[in-house]
mmCIF file of the N, C-alpha and C atoms, coordinates in Angstrom:
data_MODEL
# 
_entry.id   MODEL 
# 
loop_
_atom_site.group_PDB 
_atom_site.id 
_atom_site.type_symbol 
_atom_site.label_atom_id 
_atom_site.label_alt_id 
_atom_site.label_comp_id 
_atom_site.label_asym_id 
_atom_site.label_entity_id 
_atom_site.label_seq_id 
_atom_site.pdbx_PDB_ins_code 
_atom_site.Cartn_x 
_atom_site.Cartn_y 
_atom_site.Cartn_z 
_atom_site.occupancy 
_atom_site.B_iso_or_equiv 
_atom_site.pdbx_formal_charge 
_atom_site.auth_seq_id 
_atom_site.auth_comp_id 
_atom_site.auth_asym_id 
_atom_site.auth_atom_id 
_atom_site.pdbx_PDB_model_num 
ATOM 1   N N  . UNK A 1 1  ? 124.841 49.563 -199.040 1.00 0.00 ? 1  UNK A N  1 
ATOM 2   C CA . UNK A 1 1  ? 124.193 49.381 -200.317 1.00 0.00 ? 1  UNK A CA 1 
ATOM 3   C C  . UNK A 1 1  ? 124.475 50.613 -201.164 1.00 0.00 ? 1  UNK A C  1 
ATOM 4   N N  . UNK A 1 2  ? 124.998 50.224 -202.734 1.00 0.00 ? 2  UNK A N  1 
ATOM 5   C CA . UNK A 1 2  ? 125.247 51.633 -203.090 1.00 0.00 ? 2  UNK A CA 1 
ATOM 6   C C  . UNK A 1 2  ? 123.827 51.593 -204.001 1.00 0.00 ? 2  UNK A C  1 
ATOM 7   N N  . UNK A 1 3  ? 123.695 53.256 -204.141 1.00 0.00 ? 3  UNK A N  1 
ATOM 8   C CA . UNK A 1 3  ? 122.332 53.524 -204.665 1.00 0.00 ? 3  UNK A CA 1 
ATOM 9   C C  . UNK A 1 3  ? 121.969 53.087 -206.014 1.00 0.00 ? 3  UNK A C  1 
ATOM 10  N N  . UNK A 1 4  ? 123.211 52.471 -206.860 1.00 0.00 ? 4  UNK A N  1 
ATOM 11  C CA . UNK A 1 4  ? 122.708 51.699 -208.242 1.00 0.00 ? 4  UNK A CA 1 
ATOM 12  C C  . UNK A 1 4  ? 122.305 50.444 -207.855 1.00 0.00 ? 4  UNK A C  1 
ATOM 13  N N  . UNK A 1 5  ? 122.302 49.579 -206.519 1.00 0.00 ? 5  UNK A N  1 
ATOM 14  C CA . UNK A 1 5  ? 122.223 48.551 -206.492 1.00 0.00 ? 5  UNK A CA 1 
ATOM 15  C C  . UNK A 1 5  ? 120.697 48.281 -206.083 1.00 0.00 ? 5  UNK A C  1 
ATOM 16  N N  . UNK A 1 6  ? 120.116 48.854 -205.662 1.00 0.00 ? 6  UNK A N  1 
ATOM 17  C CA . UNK A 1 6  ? 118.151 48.423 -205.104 1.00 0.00 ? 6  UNK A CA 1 
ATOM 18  C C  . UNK A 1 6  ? 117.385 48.532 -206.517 1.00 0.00 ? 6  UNK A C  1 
ATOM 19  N N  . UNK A 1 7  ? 116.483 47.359 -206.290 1.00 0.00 ? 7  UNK A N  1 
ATOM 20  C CA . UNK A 1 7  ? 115.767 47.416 -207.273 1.00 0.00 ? 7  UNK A CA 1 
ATOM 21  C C  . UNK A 1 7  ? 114.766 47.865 -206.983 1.00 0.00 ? 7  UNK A C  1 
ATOM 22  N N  . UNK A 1 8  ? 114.356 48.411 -205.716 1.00 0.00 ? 8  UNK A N  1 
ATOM 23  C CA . UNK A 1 8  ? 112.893 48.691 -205.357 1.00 0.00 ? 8  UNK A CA 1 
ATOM 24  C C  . UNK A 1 8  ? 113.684 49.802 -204.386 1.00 0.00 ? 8  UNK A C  1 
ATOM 25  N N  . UNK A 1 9  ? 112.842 50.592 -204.511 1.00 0.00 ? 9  UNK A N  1 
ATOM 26  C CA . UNK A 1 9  ? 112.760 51.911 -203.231 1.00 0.00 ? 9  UNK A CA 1 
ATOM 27  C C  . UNK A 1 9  ? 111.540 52.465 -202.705 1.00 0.00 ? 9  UNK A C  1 
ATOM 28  N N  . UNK A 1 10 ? 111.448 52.399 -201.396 1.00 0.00 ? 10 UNK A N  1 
ATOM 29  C CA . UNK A 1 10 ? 110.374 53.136 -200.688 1.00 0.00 ? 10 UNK A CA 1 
ATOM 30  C C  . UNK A 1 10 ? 110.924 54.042 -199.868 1.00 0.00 ? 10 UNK A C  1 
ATOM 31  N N  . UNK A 1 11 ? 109.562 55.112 -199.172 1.00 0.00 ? 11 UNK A N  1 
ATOM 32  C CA . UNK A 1 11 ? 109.784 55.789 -198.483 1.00 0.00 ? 11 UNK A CA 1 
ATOM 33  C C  . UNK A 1 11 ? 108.955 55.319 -197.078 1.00 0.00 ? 11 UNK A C  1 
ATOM 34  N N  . UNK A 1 12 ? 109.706 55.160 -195.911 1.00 0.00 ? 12 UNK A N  1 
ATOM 35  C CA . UNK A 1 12 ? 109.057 55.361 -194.779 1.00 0.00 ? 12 UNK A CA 1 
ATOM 36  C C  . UNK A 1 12 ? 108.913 57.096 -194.184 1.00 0.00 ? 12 UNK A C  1 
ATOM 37  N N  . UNK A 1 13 ? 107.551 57.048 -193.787 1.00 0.00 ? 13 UNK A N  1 
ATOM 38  C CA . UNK A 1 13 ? 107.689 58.185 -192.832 1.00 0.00 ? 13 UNK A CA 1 
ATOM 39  C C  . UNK A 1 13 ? 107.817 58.122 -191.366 1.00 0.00 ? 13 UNK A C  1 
ATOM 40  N N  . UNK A 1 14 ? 107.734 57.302 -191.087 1.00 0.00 ? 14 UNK A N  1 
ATOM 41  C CA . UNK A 1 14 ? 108.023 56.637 -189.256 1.00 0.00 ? 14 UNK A CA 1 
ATOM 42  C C  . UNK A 1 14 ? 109.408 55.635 -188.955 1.00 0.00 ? 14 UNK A C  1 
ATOM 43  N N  . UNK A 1 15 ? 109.712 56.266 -187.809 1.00 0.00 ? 15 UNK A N  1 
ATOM 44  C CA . UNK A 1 15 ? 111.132 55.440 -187.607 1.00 0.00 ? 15 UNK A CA 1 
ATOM 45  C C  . UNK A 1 15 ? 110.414 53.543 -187.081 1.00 0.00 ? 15 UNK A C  1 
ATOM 46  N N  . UNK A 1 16 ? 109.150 54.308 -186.834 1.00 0.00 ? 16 UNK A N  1 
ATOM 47  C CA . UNK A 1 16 ? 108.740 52.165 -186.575 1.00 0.00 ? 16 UNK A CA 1 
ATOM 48  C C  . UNK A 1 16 ? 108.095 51.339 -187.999 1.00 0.00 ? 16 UNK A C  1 
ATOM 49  N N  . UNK A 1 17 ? 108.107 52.417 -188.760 1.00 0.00 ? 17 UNK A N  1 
ATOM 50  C CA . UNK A 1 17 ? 107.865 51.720 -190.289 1.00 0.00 ? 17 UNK A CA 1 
ATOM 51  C C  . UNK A 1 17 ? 109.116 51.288 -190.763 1.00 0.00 ? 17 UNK A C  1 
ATOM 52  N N  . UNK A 1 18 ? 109.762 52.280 -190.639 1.00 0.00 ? 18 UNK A N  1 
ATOM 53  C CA . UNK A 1 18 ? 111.777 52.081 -191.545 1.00 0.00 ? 18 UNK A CA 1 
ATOM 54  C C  . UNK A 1 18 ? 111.946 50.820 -190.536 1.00 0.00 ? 18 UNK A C  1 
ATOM 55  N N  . UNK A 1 19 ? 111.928 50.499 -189.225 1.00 0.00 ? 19 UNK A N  1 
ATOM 56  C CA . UNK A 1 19 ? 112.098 49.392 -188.579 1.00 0.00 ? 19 UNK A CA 1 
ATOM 57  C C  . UNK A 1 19 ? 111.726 47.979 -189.144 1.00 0.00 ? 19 UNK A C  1 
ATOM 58  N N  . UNK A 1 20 ? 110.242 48.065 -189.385 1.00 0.00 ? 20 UNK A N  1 
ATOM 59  C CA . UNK A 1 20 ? 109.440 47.040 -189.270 1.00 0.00 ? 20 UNK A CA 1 
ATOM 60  C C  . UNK A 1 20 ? 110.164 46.396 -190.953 1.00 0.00 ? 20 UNK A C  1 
ATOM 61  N N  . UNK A 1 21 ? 110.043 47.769 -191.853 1.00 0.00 ? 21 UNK A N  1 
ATOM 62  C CA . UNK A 1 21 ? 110.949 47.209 -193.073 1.00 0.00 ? 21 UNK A CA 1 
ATOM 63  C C  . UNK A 1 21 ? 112.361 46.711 -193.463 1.00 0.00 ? 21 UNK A C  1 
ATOM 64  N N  . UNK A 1 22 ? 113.241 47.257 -192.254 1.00 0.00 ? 22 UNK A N  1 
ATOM 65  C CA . UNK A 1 22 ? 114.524 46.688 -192.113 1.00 0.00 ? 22 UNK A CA 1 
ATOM 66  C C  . UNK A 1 22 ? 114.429 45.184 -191.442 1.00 0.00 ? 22 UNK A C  1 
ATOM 67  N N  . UNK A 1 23 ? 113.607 44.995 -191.121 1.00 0.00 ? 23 UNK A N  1 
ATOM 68  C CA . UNK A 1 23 ? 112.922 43.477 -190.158 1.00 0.00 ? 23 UNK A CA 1 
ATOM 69  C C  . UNK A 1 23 ? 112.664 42.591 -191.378 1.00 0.00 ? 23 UNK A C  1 
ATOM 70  N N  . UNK A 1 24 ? 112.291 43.086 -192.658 1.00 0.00 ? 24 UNK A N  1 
ATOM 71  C CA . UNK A 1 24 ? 111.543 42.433 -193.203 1.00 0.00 ? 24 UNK A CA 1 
ATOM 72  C C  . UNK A 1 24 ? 112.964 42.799 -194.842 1.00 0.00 ? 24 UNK A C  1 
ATOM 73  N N  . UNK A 1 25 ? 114.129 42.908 -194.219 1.00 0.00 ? 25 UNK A N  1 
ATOM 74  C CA . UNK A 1 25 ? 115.060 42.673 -195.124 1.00 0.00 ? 25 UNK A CA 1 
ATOM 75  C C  . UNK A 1 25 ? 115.583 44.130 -195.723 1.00 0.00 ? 25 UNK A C  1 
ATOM 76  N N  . UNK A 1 26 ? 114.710 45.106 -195.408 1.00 0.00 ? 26 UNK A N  1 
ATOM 77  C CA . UNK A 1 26 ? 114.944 46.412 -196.506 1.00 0.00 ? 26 UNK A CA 1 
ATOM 78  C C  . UNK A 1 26 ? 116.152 47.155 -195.864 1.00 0.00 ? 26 UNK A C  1 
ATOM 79  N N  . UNK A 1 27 ? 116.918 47.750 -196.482 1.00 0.00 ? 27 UNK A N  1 
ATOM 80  C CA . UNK A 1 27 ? 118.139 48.469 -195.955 1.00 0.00 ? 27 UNK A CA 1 
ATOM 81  C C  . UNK A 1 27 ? 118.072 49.691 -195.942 1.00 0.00 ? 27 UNK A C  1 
ATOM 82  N N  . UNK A 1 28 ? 118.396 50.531 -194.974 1.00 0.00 ? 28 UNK A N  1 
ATOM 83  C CA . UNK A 1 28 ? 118.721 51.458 -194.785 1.00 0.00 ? 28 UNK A CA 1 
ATOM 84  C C  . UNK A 1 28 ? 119.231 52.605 -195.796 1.00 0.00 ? 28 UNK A C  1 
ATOM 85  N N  . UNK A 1 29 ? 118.750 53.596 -197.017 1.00 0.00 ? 29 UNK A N  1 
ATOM 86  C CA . UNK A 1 29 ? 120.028 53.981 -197.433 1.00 0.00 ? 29 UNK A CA 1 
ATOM 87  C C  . UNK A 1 29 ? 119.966 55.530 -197.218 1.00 0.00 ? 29 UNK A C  1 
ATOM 88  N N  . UNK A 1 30 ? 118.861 56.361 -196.940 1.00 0.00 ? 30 UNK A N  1 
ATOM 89  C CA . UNK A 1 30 ? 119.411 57.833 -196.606 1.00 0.00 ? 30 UNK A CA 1 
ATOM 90  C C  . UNK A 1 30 ? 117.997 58.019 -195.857 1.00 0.00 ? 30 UNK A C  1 
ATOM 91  N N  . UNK A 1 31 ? 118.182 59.080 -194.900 1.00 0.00 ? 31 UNK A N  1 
ATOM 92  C CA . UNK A 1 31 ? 117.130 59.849 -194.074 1.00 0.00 ? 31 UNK A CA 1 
ATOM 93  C C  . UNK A 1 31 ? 117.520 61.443 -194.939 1.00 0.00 ? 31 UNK A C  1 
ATOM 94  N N  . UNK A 1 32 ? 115.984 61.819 -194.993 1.00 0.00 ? 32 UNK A N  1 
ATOM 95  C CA . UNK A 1 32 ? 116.042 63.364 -195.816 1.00 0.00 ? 32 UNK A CA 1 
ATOM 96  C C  . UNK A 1 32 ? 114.577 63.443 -194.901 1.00 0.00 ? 32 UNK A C  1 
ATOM 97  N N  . UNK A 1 33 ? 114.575 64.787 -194.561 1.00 0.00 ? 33 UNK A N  1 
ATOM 98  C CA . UNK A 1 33 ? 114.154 66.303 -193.995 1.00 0.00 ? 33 UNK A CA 1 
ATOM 99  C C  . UNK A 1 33 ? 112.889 66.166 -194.947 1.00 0.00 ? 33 UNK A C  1 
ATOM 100 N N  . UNK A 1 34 ? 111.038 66.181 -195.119 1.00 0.00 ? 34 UNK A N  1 
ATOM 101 C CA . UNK A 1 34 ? 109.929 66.899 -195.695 1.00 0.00 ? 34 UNK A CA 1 
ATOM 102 C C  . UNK A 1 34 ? 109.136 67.329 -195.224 1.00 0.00 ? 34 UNK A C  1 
ATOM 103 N N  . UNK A 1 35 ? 108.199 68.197 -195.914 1.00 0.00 ? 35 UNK A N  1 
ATOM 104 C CA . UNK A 1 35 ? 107.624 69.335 -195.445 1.00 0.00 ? 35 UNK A CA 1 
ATOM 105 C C  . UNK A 1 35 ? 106.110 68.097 -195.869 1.00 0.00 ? 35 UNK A C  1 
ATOM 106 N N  . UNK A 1 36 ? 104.984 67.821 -194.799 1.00 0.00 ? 36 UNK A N  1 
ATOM 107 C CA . UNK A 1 36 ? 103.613 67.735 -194.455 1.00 0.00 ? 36 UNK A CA 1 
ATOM 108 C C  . UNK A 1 36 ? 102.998 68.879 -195.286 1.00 0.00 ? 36 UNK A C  1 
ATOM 109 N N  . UNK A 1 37 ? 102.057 68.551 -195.876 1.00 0.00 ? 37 UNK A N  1 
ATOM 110 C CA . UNK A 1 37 ? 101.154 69.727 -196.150 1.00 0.00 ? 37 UNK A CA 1 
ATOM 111 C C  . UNK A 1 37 ? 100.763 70.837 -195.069 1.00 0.00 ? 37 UNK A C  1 
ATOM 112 N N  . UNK A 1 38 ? 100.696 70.454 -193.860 1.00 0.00 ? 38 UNK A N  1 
ATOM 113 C CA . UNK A 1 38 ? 100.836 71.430 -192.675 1.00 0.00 ? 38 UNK A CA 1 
ATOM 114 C C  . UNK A 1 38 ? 101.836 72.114 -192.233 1.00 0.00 ? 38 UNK A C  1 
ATOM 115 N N  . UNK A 1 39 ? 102.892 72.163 -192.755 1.00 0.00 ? 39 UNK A N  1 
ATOM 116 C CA . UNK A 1 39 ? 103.779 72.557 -192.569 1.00 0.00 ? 39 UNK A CA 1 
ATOM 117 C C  . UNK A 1 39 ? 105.113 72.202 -191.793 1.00 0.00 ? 39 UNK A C  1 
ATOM 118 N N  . UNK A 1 40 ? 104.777 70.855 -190.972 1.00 0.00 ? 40 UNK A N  1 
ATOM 119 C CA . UNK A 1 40 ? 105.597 70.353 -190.336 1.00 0.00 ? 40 UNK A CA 1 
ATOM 120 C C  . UNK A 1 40 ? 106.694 69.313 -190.721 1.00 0.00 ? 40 UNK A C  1 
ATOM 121 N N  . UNK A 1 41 ? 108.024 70.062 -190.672 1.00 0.00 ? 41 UNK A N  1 
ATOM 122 C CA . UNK A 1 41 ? 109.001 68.991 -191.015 1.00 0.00 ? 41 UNK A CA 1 
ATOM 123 C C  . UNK A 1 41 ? 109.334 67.814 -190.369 1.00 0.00 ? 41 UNK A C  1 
ATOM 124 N N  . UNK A 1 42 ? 109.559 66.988 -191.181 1.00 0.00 ? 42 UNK A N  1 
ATOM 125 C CA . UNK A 1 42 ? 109.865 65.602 -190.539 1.00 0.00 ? 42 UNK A CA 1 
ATOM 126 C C  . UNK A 1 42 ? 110.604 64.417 -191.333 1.00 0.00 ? 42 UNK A C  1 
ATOM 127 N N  . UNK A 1 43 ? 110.803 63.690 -190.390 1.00 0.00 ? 43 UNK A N  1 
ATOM 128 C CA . UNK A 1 43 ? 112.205 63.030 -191.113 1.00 0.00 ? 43 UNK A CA 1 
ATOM 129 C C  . UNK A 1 43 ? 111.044 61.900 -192.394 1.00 0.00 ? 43 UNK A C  1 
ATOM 130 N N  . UNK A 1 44 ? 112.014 61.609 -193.357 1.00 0.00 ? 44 UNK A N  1 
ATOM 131 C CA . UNK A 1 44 ? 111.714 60.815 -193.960 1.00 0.00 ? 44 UNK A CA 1 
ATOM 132 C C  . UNK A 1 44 ? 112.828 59.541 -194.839 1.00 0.00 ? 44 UNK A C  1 
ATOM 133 N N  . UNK A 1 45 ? 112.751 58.329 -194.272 1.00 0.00 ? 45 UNK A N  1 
ATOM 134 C CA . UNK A 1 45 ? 113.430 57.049 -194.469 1.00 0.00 ? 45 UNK A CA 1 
ATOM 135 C C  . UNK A 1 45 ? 113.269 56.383 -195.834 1.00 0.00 ? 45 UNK A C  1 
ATOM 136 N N  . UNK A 1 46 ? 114.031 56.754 -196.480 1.00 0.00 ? 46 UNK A N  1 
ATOM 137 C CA . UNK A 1 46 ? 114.335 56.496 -197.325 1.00 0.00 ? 46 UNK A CA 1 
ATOM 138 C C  . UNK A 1 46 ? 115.227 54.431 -197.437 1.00 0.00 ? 46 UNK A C  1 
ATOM 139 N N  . UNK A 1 47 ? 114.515 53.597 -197.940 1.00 0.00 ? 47 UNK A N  1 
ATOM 140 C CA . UNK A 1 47 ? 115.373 52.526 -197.765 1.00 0.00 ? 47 UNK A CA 1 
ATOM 141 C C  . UNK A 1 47 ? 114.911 51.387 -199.227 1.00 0.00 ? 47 UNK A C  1 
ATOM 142 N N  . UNK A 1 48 ? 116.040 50.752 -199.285 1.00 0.00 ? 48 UNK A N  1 
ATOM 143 C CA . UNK A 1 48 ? 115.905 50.077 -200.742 1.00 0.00 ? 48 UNK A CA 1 
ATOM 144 C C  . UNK A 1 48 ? 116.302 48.502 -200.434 1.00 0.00 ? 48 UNK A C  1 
ATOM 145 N N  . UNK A 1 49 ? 115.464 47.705 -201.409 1.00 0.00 ? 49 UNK A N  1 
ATOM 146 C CA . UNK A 1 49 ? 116.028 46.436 -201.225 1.00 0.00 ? 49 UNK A CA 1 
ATOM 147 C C  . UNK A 1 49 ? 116.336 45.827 -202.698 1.00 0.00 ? 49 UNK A C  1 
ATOM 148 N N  . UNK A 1 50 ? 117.577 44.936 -202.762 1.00 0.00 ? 50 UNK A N  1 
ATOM 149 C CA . UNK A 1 50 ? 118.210 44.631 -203.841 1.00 0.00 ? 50 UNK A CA 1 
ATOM 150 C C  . UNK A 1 50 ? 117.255 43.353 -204.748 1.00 0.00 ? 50 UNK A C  1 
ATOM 151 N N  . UNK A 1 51 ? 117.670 43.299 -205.839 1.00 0.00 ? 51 UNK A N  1 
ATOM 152 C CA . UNK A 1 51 ? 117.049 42.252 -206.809 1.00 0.00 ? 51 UNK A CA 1 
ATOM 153 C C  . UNK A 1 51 ? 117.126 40.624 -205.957 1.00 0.00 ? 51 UNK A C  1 
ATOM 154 N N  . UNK A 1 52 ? 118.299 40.431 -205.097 1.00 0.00 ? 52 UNK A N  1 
ATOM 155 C CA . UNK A 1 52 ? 118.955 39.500 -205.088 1.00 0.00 ? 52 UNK A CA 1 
ATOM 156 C C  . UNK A 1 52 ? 117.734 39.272 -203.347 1.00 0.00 ? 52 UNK A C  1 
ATOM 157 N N  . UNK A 1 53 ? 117.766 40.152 -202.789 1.00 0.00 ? 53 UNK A N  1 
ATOM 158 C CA . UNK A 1 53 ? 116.288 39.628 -201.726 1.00 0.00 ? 53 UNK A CA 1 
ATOM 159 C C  . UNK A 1 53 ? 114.937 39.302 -202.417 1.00 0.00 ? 53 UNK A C  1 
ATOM 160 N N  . UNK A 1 54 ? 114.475 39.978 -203.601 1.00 0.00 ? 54 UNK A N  1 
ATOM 161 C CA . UNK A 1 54 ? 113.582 39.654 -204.304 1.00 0.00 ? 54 UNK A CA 1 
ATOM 162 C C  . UNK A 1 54 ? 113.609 38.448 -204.581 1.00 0.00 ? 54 UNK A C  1 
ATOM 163 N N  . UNK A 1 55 ? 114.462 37.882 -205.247 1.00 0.00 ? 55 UNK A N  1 
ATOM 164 C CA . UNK A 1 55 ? 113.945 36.819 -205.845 1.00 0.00 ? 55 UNK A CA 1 
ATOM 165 C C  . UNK A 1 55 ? 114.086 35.560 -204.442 1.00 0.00 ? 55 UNK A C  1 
ATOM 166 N N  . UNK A 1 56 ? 114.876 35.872 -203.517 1.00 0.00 ? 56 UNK A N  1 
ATOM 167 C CA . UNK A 1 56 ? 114.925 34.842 -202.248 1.00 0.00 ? 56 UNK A CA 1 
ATOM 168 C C  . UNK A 1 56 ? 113.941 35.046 -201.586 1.00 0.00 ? 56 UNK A C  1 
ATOM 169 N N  . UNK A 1 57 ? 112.879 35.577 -201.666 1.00 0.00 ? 57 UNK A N  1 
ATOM 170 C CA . UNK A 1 57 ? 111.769 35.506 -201.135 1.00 0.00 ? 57 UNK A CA 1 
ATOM 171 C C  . UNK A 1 57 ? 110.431 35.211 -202.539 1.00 0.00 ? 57 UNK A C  1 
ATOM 172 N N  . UNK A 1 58 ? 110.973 35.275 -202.865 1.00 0.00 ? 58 UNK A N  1 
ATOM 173 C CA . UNK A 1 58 ? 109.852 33.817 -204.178 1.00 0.00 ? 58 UNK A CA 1 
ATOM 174 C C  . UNK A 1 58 ? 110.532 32.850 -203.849 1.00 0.00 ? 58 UNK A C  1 
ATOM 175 N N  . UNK A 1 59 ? 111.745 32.381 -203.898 1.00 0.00 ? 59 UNK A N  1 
ATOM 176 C CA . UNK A 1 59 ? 112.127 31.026 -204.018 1.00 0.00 ? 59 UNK A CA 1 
ATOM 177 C C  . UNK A 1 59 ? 111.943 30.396 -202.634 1.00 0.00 ? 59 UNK A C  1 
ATOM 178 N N  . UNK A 1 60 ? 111.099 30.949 -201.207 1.00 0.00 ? 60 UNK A N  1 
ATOM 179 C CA . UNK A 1 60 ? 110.669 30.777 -199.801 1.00 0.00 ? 60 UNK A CA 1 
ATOM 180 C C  . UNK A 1 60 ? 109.486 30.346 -200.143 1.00 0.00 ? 60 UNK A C  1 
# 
C-alpha cells in the first residue's frame, strides 16, 4: 500500500491489536519506535486501510 493510498490511519500499540486489525482488512504500512509517558519504548503499528475496503464493507 503506498502511503497516498489509505483513507483512514490508525495506530496500534500491540502486535495482537495490529493483528486483530489486519484480520479485519487493515494493512500493514510502517512500525515506528515511542516513548510511554514512563519512559518505556515500544513499538508502535502503524496500519491504514484504503477507500475501496470502506465502502465494501457498507455495501456487506
Amino acid at each position: 500500500m503506498h502511503m497516498s493510498e489509505p483513507s483512514q490511519i490508525m495506530e496500534a500499540l500491540s502486535a495482537n491489536e495490529a493483528n486483530l486489525k489486519m484480520q479485519e482488512g487493515w494493512k500493514l504500512i510502517n512500525v515506528v519506535v515511542t516513548t510511554h509517558p514512563n519512559g518505556h519504548l515500544r513499538p508502535c503499528h502503524i496500519l491504514g486501510k484504503s477507500k475501496a475496503m470502506n465502502e465494501e464493507q457498507v455495501a456487506d
